[in-house]
C-alpha positions as a printed Julia matrix, in Angstrom:
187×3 Matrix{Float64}:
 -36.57   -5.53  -151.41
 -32.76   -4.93  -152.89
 -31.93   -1.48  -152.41
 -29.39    0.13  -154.85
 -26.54    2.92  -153.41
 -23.75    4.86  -155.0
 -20.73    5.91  -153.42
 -17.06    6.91  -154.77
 -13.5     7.63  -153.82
 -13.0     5.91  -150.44
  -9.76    5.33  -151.51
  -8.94    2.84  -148.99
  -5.01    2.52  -148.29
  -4.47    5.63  -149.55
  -2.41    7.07  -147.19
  -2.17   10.89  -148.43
  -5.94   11.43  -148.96
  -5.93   12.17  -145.04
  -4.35   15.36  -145.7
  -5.45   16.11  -149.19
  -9.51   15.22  -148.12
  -8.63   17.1   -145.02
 -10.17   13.44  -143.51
 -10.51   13.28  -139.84
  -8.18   10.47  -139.06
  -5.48    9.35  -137.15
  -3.96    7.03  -140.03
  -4.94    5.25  -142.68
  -6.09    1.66  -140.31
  -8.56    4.3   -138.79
  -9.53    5.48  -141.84
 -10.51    2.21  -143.57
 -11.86    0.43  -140.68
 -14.63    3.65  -140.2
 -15.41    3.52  -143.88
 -16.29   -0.37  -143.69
 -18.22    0.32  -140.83
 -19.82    3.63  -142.67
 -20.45    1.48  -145.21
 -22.02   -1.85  -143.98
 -24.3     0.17  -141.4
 -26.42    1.15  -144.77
 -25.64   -1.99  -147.05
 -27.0    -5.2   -147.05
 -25.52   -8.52  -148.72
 -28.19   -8.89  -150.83
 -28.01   -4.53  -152.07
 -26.11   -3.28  -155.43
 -23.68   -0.35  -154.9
 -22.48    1.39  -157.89
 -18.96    2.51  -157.02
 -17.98    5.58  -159.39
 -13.7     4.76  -158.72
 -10.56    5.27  -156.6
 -11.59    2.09  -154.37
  -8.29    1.61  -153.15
  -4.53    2.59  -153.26
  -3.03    0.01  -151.66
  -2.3    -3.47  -152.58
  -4.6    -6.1   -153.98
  -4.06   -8.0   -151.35
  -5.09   -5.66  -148.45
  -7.84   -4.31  -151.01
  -8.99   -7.82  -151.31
  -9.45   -8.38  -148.09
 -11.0    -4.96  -147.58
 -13.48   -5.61  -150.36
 -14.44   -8.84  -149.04
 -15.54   -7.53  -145.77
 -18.11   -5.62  -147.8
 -21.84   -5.92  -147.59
 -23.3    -6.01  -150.99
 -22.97   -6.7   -154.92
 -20.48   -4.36  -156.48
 -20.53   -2.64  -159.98
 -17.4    -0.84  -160.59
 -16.89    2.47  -162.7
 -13.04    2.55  -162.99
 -11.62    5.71  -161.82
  -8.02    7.06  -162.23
  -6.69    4.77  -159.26
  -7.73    1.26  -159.95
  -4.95   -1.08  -160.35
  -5.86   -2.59  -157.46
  -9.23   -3.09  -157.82
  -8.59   -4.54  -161.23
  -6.71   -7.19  -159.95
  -9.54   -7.94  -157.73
 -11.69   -8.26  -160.23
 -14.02  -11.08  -159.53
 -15.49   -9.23  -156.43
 -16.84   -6.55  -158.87
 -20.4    -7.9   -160.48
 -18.7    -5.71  -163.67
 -15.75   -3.09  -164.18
 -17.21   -0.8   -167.11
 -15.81    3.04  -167.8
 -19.17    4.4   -168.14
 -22.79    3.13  -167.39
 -25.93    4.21  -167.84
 -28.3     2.66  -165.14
 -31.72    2.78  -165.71
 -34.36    1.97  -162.56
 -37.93    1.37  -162.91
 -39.64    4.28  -161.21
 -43.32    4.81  -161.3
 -42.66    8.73  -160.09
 -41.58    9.3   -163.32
 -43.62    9.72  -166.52
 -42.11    6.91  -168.59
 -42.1     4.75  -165.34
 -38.12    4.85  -165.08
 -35.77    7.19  -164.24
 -31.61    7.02  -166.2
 -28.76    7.58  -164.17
 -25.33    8.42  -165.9
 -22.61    6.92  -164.2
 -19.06    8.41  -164.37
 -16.23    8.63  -162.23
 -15.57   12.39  -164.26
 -18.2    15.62  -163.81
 -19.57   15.82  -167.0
 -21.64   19.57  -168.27
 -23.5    17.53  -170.58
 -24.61   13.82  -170.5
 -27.08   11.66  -172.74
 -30.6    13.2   -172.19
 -29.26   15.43  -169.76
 -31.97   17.78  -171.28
 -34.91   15.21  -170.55
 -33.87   15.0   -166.9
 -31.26   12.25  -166.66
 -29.23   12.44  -163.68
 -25.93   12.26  -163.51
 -23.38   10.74  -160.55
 -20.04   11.16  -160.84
 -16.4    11.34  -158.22
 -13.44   12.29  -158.47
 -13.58   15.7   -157.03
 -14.04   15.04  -153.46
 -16.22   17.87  -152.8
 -13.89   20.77  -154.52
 -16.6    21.19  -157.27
 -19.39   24.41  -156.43
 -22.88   22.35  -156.74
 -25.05   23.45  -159.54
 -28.18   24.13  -158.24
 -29.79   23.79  -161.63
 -27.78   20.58  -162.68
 -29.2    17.42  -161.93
 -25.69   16.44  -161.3
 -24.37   15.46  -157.93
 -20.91   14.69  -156.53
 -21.38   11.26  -155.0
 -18.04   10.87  -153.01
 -17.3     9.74  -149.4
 -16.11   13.3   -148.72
 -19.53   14.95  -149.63
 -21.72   12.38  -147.69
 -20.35   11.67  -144.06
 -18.31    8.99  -145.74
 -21.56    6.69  -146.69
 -22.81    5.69  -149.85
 -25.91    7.25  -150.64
 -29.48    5.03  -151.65
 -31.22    5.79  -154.79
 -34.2     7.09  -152.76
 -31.56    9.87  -151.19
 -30.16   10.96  -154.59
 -33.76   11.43  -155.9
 -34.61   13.53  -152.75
 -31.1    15.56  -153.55
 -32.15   16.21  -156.97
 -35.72   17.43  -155.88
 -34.09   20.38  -154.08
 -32.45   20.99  -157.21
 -34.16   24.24  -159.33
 -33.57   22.0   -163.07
 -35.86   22.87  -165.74
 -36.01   21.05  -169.22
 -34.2    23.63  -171.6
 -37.25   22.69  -174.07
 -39.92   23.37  -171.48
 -42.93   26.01  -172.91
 -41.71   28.36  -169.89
 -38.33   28.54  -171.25
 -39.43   29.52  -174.42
């Protein structure tokens, strides 16, 4: 069975995230060639990865060549640092702004779970009150967690530089304390 994974800002190419990220690397070669191999020891040709932005700052050629040495179908949520990656554009499945995945999930009650995709933290998202979860980037780990947001900062920087499977960001979200702002308790 396909598995599906999120991941964001690897920014391969991107010479300067060492230092800003605080990354342990060397140089930039070092720094893309471990995030390849981060990423195809979890993904498999035949998975979907929802990337929430900043692929790559380098250019389109190197990205291509990067991107094509990657395991998996690719969905795209543009993030501030995509010129690149738009002009790669037919290794993406899609390049969208925003997306709002939805994945058939007998664990919950209407047998599917929505996941808000956006390379941006958002406070609020659509049915963010019925228990939608929301992924987002951008902030490579600067962001305080809210424990009671069913929100999670799905960079490289937060996760040992892997993407993360859908079964991992539902156990993240269980250790979450979120309650439905219409539940009787709250009342």
């Amino acid at each position: 069975m396909n598995k599906i994974y999120f991941t964001s800002d690897h920014h391969f190419g991107h010479k300067n995230i060492i230092k800003f990220s605080d990354r342990p690397f060397k140089d930039v070669d070092e720094m893309d060639e471990f995030l390849i191999q981060k990423w195809n020891e979890k993904v498999r040709p035949e998975d979907e990865v929802y990337h929430l932005g900043d692929v790559g700052l380098s250019s389109s050629g190197k990205l291509r060549k990067i991107l094509e040495r990657l395991n998996g179908k690719i969905y795209l949520i543009n993030g501030n640092h995509e010129k690149s990656a738009q002009a790669c554009h037919t290794r993406f499945e899609w390049i969208k702004d925003y997306y709002e995945l939805v994945i058939p999930d007998k664990d919950f009650e209407r047998g599917e779970q929505m996941i808000v995709l956006f390379h941006y933290a958002m406070i609020e998202w659509n049915a963010s009150h019925w228990g939608t979860y929301h992924l987002y980037g951008h902030s490579h780990g600067s962001l305080l967690d809210d424990p009671k947001s069913l929100s999670i900062d799905i960079g490289v920087d937060c996760h040992d530089f892997s993407p993360l499977s859908y079964e991992v960001v539902k156990a993240i979200k269980k250790t979450k304390s979120w309650e439905p702002p219409f539940a009787k308790s709250n009342r």
